[in-house]
C-alpha positions, 0 to 999 in steps of 0.5 A, a space after each residue: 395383179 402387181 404391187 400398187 405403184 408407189 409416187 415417184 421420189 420427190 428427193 433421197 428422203 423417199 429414196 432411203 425410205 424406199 430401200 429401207 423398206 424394200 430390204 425390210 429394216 424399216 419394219 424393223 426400226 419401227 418394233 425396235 424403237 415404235 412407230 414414232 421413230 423419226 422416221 418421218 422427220 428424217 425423210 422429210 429434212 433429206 427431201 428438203 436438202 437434196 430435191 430431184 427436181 430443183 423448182 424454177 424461181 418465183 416470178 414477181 407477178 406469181 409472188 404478188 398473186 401468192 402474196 395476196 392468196 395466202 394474206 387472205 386467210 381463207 381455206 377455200 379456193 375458187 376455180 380460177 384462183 385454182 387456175 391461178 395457182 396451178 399454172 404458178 405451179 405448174 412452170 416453178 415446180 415443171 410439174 402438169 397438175 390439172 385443176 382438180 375437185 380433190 381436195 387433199 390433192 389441191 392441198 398439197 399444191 397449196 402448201 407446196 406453193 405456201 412453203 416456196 413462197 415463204 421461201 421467196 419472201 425470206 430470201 427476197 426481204 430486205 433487215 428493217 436497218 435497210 428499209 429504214 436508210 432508204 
């Protein structure tokens, strides 16, 4: 029986991590300066500036459907707000999520479209000095 295969890299954060890993440095790095190295800070930062798979931009439709989502502030998610969700994800990110009953998989899409959809608003809102002109 092989190795348990890893997740593909989502960006160079998981790619480092992987060499770092396979070379046995990140072992250690972890004796040297403990467990809570910064490691994972690092990867995370490196995967948020260089993505392999840069995602497609928020329709309007999709960004109202997000809006009203998340304004709601529940932790459940319905079957067809979970299909709503999915398809969103599915073309931004060209990914093939199927709905699932997992629910730390249905996590992850979540705060996956939470963050591109924070990111949407940001860049999407217009200084309160130009809401006040028009």
């Amino acid at each position: 029986m092989g190795r348990p295969r890893k997740k593909q890299a989502e960006g160079l954060g998981d790619t480092v991590e992987n060499i770092l890993e396979a070379t046995g440095i990140a072992k250690v790095a972890k004796w040297v300066m403990g467990e809570d190295c910064g490691c994972e800070e690092r990867k995370a930062k490196l995967n948020e500036l260089w993505r392999y798979k840069k995602p497609e931009c928020l329709t309007e439709d999709e960004y109202l459907i997000l809006d009203t989502f998340f304004k709601r502030g529940r932790n459940s998610v319905s079957p067809s707000e979970q299909r709503e969700l999915l398809k969103i994800y599915n073309r931004v990110l060209k990914e093939k999520m199927q709905p699932t009953s997992c629910g730390s998989c249905l996590r992850e899409v979540v705060n996956k479209l939470n963050s591109l959809y924070a990111i949407y608003k940001e860049e999407n809102s217009m200084p309160e000095a130009e809401l006040e002109s028009e």
